[in-house]
C-alpha positions in Angstrom: 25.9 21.8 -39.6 27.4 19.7 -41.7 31.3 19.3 -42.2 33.4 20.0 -45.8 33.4 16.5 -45.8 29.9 16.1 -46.2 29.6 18.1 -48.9 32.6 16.4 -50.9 31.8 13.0 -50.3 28.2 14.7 -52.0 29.6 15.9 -54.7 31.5 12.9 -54.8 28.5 10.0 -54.8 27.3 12.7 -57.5 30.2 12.1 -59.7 31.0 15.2 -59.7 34.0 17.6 -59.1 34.1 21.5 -58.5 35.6 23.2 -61.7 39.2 25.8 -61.5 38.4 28.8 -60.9 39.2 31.6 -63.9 39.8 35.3 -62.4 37.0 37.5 -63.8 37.9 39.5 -67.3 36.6 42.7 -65.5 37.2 45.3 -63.4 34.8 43.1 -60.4 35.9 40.8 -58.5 34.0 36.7 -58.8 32.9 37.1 -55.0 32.8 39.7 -51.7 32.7 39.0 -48.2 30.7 41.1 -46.0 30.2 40.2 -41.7 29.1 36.6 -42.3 27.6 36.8 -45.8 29.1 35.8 -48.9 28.1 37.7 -52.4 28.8 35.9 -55.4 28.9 37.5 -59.0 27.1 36.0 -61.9 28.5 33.2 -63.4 27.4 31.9 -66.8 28.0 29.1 -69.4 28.7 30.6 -72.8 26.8 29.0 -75.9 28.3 30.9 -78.5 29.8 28.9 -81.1 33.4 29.8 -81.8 32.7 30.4 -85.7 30.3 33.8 -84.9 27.2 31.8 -85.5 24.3 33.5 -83.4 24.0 33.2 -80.2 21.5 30.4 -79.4 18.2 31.3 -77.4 17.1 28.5 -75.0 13.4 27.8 -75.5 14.5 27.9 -79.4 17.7 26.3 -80.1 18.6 24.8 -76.2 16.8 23.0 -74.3 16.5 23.3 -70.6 19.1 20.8 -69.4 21.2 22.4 -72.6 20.8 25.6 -70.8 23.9 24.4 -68.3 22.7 25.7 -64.8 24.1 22.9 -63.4 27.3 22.9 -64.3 26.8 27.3 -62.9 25.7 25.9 -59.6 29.5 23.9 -59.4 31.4 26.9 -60.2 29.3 29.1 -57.5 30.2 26.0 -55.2 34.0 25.9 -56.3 33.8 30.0 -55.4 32.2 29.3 -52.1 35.0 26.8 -51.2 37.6 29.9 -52.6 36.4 31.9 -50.7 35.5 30.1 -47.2 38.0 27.5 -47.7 36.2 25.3 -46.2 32.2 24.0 -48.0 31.3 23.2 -44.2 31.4 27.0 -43.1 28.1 27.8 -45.5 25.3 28.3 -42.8 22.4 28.8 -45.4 22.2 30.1 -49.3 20.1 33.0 -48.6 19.4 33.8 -52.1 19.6 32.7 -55.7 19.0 34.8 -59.0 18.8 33.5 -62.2 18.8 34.9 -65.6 17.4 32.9 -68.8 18.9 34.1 -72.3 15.6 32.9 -73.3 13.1 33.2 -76.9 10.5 36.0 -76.0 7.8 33.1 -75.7 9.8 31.1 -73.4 7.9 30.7 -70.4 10.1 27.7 -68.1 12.6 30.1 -66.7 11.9 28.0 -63.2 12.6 24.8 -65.0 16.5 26.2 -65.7 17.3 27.9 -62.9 16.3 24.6 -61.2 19.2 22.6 -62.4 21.2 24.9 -59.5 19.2 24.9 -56.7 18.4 21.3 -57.0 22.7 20.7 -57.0 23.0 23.4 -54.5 20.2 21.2 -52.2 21.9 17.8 -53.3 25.2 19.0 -52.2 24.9 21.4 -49.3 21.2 19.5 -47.7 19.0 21.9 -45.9 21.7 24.7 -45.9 21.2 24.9 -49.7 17.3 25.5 -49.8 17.1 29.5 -50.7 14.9 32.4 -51.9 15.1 32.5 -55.9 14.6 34.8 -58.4 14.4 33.1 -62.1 13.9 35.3 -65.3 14.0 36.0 -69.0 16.5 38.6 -70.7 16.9 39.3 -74.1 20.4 38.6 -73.9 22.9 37.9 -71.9 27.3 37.9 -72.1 29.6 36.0 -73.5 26.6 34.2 -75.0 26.1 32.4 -72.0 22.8 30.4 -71.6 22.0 31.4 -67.7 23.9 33.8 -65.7 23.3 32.9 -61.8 24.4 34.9 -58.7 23.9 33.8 -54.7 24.0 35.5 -51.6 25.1 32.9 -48.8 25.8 32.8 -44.9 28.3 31.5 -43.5 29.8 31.0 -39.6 
């Protein structure tokens, strides 16, 4: 297994840090541990423009790098690291679902949800390979782009 360390120096020859956390404006809560597993609620990247325009479909208006599930996979890590305190204690993401606020004829749901696994695999190695789930909805809140949850183990 490999240590915290490991997965910030990652992160780090990534250029990349792991966002603050914002408590959820809901009554949820971001993330619950259960035994050894970890259950993360959906995070998202709003796209809604400040001024009420309409909220932007990817497919149409965003493109698939647009669609921000990157930057969704660093906030699920930066939750993991909440909650564990410690990146090194994730055993294995079990499972990843993704949801595409996508045009009706959109078809490269994979394509987006991609931009997380392949940070959760550049970051965590092996112990970030997962079961996914990618699809289309109609809609989604906040106007976010992609909403992602994971499921992961942890020792």
């Amino acid at each position: 297994m490999a240590s915290t360390s490991t997965a910030e120096e990652r992160l780090q020859a990534l250029g990349l840090s792991l966002p603050p956390i914002t408590p959820p404006r809901g009554s949820f809560r971001p993330y619950i541990v259960s035994g050894s597993t970890l259950y993360l609620s959906g995070k998202g990247a709003p796209l809604r423009e400040e001024n009420g325009l309409p909220i932007p479909k990817v497919g149409r208006e965003v493109s698939i790098e647009q669609a921000h599930a990157r930057e969704v996979a660093l906030h699920l890590l930066a939750l993991t690291r909440q909650a564990l305190g410690d990146l090194g204690r994730v055993r294995r993401v079990v499972k990843v679902f993704g949801m595409v606020n996508a045009d009706p004829d959109f078809t490269g749901h994979t394509e987006v949800i991609n931009g997380c696994s392949d940070l959760l695999v550049a970051v965590l190695g092996e112990r970030g390979e997962h079961a996914r789930s990618a699809i289309g909805v109609g809609s989604l809140p906040k106007g976010f782009a992609v909403e992602i949850e994971a499921v992961i183990e942890f020792d």
